[in-house]
N, C-alpha and C positions, 0 to 999 in steps of 0.2 A: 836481519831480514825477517819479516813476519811471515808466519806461517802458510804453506801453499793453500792450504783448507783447514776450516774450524768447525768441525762437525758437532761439537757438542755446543757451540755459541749457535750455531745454526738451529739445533735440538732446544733449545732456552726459545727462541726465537720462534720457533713454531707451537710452542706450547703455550706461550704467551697470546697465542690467535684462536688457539684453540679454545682455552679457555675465556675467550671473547664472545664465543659462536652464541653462549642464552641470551645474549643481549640484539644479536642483529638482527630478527624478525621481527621484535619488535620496532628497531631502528628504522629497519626499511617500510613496516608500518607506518610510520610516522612522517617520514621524508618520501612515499609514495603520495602521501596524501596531502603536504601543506608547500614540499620544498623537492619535488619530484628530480630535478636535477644531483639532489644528494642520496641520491638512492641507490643502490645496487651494494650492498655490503656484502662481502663471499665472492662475489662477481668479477670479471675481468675488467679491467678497464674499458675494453673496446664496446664493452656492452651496456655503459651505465649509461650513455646518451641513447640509448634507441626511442621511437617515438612512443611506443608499448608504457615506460612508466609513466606517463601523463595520462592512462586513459583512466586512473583514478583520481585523480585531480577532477570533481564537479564543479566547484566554486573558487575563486578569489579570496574567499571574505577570510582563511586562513594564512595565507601568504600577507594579504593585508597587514596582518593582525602582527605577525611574523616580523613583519618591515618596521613597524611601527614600536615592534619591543627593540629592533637595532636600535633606533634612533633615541629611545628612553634609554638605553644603559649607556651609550655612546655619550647623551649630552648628559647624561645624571652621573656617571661614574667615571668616566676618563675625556673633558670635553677636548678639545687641543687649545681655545681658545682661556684656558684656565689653568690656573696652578694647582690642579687637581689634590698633590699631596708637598706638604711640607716635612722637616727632618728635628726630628727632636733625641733627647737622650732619657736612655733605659733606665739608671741605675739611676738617676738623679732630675726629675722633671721640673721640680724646681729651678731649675740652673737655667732652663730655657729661659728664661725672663731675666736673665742678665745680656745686657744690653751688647758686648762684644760677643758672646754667644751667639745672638740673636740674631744678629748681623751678619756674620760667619754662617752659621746654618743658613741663613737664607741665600746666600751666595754660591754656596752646593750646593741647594736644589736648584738654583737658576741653572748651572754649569749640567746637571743633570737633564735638566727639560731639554735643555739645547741641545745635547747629545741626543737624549732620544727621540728625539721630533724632528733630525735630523732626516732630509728625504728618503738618503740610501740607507736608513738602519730599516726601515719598512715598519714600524710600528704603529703609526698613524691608521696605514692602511691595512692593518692584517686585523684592526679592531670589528668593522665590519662583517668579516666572514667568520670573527672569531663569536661573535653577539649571536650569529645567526646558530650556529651549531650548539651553543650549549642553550640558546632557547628549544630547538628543537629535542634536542639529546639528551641534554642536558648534563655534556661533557665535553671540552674544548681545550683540547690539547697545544701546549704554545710550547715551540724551540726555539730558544736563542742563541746565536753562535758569536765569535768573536769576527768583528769584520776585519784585522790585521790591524797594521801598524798605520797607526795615524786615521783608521777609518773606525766610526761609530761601531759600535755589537750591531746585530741584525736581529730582526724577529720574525719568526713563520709561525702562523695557524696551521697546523698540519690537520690534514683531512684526517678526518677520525676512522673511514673507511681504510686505509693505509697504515690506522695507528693500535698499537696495544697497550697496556701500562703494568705493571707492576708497582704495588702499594703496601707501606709495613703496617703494624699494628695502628699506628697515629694516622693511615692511609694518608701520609704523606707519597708520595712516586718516587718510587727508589731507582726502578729501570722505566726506560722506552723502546720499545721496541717496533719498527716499522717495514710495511712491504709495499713495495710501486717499483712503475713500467717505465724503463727506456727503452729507447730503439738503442740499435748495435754503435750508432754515431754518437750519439748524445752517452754513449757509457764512454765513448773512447774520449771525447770532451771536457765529462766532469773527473775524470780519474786518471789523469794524467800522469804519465811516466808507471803507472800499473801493469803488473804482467797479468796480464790478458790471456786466456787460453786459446787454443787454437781453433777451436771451433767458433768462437766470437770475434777471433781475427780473421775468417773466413767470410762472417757477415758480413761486416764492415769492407771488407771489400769486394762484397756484391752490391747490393740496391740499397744497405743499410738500414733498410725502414722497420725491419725484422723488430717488433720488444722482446724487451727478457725482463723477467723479475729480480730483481734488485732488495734485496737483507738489508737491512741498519739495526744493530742495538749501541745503546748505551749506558752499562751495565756497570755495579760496584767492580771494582777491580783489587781481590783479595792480597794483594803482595804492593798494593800500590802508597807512594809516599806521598806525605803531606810536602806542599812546596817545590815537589820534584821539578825539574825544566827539561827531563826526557818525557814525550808526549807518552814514550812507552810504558812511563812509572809512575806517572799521572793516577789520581786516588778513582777516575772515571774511563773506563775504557770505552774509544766509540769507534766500529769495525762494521766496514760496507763489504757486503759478499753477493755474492750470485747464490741464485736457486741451489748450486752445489753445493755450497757454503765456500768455495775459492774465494778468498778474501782478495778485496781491491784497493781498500785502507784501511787502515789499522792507526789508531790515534789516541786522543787522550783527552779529558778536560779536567780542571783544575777542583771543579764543582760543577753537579750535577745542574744543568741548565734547562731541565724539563718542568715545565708547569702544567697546569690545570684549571680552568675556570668549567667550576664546577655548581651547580645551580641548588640541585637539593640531593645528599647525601645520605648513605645507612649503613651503622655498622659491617663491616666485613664486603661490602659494597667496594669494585675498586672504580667502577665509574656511577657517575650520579646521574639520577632522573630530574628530567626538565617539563616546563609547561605542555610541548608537544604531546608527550604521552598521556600525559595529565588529563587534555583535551582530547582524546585519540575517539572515545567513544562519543563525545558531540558531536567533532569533524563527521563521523561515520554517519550521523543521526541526521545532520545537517544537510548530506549529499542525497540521504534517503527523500527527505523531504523536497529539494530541490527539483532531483528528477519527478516526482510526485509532481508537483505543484505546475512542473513546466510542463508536463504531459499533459495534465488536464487542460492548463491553460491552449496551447494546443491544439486538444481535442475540440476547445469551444470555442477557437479561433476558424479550425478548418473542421468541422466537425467531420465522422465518418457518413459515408453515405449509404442508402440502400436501395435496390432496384425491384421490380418484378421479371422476371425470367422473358417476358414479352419483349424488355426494353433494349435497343441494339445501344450498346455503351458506348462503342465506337462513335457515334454518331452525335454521342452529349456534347452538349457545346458547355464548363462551367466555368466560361469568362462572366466577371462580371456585364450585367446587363445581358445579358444572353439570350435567344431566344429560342426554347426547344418545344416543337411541335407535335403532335402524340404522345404525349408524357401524363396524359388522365385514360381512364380508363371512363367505356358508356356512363358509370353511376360517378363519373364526379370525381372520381380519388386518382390521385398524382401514383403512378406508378414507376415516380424516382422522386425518394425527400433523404434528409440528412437526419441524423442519427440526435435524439434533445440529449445533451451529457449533463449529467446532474453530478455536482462538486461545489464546493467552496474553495477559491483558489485565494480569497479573501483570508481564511485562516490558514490554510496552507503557508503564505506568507511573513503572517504574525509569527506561525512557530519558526519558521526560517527568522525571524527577527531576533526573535527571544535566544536562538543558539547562539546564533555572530554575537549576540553581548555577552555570553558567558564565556565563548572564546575570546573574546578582546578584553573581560576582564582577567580570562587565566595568563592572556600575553601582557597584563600591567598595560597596557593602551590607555591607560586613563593617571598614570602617576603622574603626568606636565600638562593632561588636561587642565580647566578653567573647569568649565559649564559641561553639565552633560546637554544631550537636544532634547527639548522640549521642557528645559526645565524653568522653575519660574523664577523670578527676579533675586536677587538673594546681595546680601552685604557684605562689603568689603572681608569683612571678621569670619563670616559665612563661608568665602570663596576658599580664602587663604586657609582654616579648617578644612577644607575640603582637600584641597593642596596637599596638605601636613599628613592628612589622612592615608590619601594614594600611594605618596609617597613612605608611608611606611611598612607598605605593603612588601615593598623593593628592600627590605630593609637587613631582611635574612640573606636575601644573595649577595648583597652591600658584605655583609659581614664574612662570608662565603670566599667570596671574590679576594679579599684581601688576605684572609686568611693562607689558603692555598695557591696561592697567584701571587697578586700585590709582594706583598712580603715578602717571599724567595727572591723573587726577580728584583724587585729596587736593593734587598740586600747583596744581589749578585754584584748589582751594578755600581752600588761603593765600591765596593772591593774588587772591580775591573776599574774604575774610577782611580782609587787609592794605587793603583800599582802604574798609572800612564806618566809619558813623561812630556814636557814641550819641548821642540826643535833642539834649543838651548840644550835641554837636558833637565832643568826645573822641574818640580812637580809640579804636576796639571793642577793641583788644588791648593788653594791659599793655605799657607802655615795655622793651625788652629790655635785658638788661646790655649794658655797652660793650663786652662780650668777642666779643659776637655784630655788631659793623657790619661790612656786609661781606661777610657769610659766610651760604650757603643753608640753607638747611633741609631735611630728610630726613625721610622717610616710614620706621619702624624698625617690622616687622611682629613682633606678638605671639600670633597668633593659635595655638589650640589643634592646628593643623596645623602650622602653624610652629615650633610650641615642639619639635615633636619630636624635630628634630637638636640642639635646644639641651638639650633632658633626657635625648640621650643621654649629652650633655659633663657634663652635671650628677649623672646616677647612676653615669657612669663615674668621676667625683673621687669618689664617696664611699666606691664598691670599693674604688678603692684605697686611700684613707685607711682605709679600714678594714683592709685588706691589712699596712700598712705598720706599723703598732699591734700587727699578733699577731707579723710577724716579725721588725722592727727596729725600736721605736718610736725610738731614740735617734737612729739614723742618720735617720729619716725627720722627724726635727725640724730636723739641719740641712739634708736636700735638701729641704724641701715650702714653699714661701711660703703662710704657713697666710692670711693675709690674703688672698691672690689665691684661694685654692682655697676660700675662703667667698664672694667674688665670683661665680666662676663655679657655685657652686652657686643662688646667690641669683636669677643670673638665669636659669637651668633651670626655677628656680622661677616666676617672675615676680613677684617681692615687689618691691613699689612700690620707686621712687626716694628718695620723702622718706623712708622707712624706715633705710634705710643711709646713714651719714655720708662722705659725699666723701673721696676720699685724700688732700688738702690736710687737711682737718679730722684724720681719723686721726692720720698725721702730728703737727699741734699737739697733741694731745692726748700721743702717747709723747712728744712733745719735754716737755711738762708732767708727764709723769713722770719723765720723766730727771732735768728738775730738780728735782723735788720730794725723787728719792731721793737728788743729791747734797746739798741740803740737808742730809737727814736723817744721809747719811753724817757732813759736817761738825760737826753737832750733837752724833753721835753722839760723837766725835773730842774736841771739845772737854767733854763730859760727862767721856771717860776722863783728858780730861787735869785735870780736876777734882777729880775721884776719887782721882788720884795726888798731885796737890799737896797734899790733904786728910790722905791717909794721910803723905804725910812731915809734915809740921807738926808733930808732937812730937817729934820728931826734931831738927827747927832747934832747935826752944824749948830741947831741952835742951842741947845744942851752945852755944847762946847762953849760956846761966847758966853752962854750967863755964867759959865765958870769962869772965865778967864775973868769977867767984870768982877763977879765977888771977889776975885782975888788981889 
């Protein structure tokens, strides 16, 4: 039976938040101002929608900008419509370009996509809210749990408001630690057959809408076995408690299934800074100017008015076309005019211009652009330069992303992969070739971010092959390995594997011509020697009869 209470798991678990606390003012900083619905960190739940965090929200043009980096990392880094990453081996990368290899790897990661693009694993859809938080935070907490027998792993963006982490020297995540709100219904729901204390069995069978704070860590587990099949000896211990710390489950995983996309990092740092902050001081400079610019404008739209003490107010008429009678005084002069406002709402606007572009450059808003506006004609070689360029702006969180994210998780996923089995009882995965015992598996990223330093390698061969054609083609036949310089264009490109025949195969193939052309030599050879026998042969015959006559 697991323990009635775990007060010292509870003590882990709160010091974990605590030491959270220097980052969330700047948090809420940042999510008051571009993503106000993520705001309230420290705060209770009931209180993070109130209408109060919008009234710093001045403009748009950050949430925009916000939206816009989803959609860049969503379709640059994990699109669904793409085979975003393929599986190659550690010890030996050579080997991938053997042709049953190639084949086999490519067949586990199809069997992979499938699983995890599955609708009920939720990974598709937890990319969105997961792109939004670590652009703002610039730390994005993902749990993956196993969905049971016969059903896909599942994946959640946990809200970072809810989440703590724990990170060792490599700031890899060692522990997770989280806090969130059910009602008294919804704990009896998800923790079933749980003893419940009696004060929360009181709730629940009153009006039930009562919340209570709800514990989770999931924490090294110091006595724990590798392989075990008791959740309780499990090398991860993962234990849901109430505010008490009365524990309600108590469990296990096999490996730690916490990750991080995490955008820019620093030493002894256990969560990372993102664009949001980055930008924190233009946002701020942005809304100054706005309210600025709209006042004025404003101002010189209804401008203020002024009267003389003579003039009954009440009695103004200031519909347009209006007409108000006793409003001059004996000498001529209007004893009610409107107020002249002198401003440039003209530059006021420029600087509001000039901000939104250095926030839409800090949220990468321009990596899948083309053309910026107003800019002037430019060439194909121009544009695509220009492309290559943005896009390798993206190129540290590309590295980021896979490092501490990527990685764990698809290594998690072989290896919940490698242990399933089919109905039958078969393994889920094709028998590998013998070339593979032994030997790990690798995660080989493809994604349209990724490719970028590979299609530089790939339209830099083609320059110069093209280069070498107008100025030496003869010499650049014997320096170019035209085989290898269609490799690396191929995979600039990304043209599948079963496409292109392995260099073993190549290989047999020139050796099957070699031979075929010595054949033909030999043929050819003995045709001439045919030819020649043919044409002497009258020759003998007559040589023959003048002997037989002399004789």
């Amino acid at each position: 039976m697991p323990p009635t209470k775990d007060q010292d798991l509870l003590a882990r678990n709160r010091a974990a938040f605590t030491a959270r606390k220097p980052y969330e003012q700047l948090w809420d900083e940042v999510a008051e101002r571009m993503c106000p619905e993520m705001a309230g960190f420290g705060s209770d739940a009931e209180k993070r929608m109130e209408a109060s965090l919008y009234d710093k929200a001045r403009d748009s043009s950050p949430m925009l900008a916000l939206t816009r980096l989803q959609s860049v990392l969503y379709q640059g880094l994990t699109p669904r419509d793409y085979r975003w990453h393929g599986l190659g081996i550690i010890e030996d990368p050579d080997l991938e370009e053997y042709q049953p290899v190639k084949v086999w790897l490519e067949r586990y990661a199809k069997i992979l996509f499938t699983r995890r693009y599955d609708p009920r694993a939720g990974f598709d859809a937890m990319l969105p809210n997961l792109y939004r938080t670590g652009g703002l935070f610039g730390t994005a907490p993902i749990l993956q749990e196993s969905g049971g027998r016969g059903l896909p792993m599942r994946y959640r963006a946990l809200d970072l408001r809810e989440t703590a982490l724990e990170t060792d020297a490599w700031q890899k995540i060692t522990a997770l630690h989280r806090r969130f709100r059910l009602t008294a219904r919804q704990i009896e729901g998800a923790y079933p057959g749980a003893d419940l204390p009696s004060w929360l069995r009181t709730a629940i069978k009153g009006n039930g809408s009562e919340r209570f704070e709800i514990r989770h860590s999931i924490v090294p587990r110091p006595d724990g076995e590798e392989g075990a099949r008791a959740t309780r000896r499990m090398p991860f211990r993962s234990c849901h408690m109430l505010a008490d710390g009365h524990v309600l489950r108590d469990s296990g995983y096999q490996r730690l299934r916490a990750y991080g996309f995490f955008w820019e990092r620093y030493a002894g740092w256990p969560y990372g800074v993102g664009p949001g902050a980055r930008v924190l001081a233009d946002v701020k400079e942005l809304f100054t100017y706005v309210i600025t610019t709209t006042r004025m404008g404003m101002k010189q739209t209804d401008p203020p008015t002024m009267w003389s003490d003579d003039v009954d107010v009440d009695s103004l008429d200031l519909n347009p076309g209006a007409h108000n009678q006793g409003m001059m005084d004996f000498a001529g002069r209007a004893l009610f005019q409107t107020l002249a406002v002198q401003g440039n709402p003209v530059l006021g606007l420029e600087m509001q211009d000039r901000k939104v572009r250095q926030i839409q450059e800090a949220f990468h808003n321009a990596a899948f652009s083309l053309l910026e506006p107003n800019d002037r004609e430019m060439t194909a070689t121009e544009v695509l330069e220009r492309v290559r360029q943005n896009r390798s702006m993206v190129s540290p969180v590309v590295g980021g992303a896979e490092t501490y994210w990527l990685n764990e998780q698809i290594d998690n996923e072989l290896h919940a992969l490698s242990q399933e089995r089919q109905p039958n009882g078969e393994p889920l995965l094709p028998p590998p070739p013998r070339e593979l015992e032994g030997l790990s598996i690798r995660a080989t990223y493809k994604s349209p971010l990724t490719q970028a330093t590979q299609a530089d390698e790939a339209s830099s061969t083609v320059n110069y092959l093209r280069l070498c054609a107008e100025l030496a083609p003869e010499e650049a036949a014997k320096l170019v390995d035209r085989k290898e310089a269609l490799r690396v264009i191929a995979k600039g490109m990304s043209v599948p594997a079963h496409v292109l025949r392995s260099r073993a195969a190549v290989a047999r193939i020139e050796e099957g011509e070699m031979q075929e052309a010595e054949q033909m030599r030999q043929m050819a050879q003995v045709q001439m020697a045919a030819e020649a026998m043919g044409q002497a042969s009258p020759m003998v015959n007559a040589l023959a009869n003048n002997r037989a006559v002399s004789s």
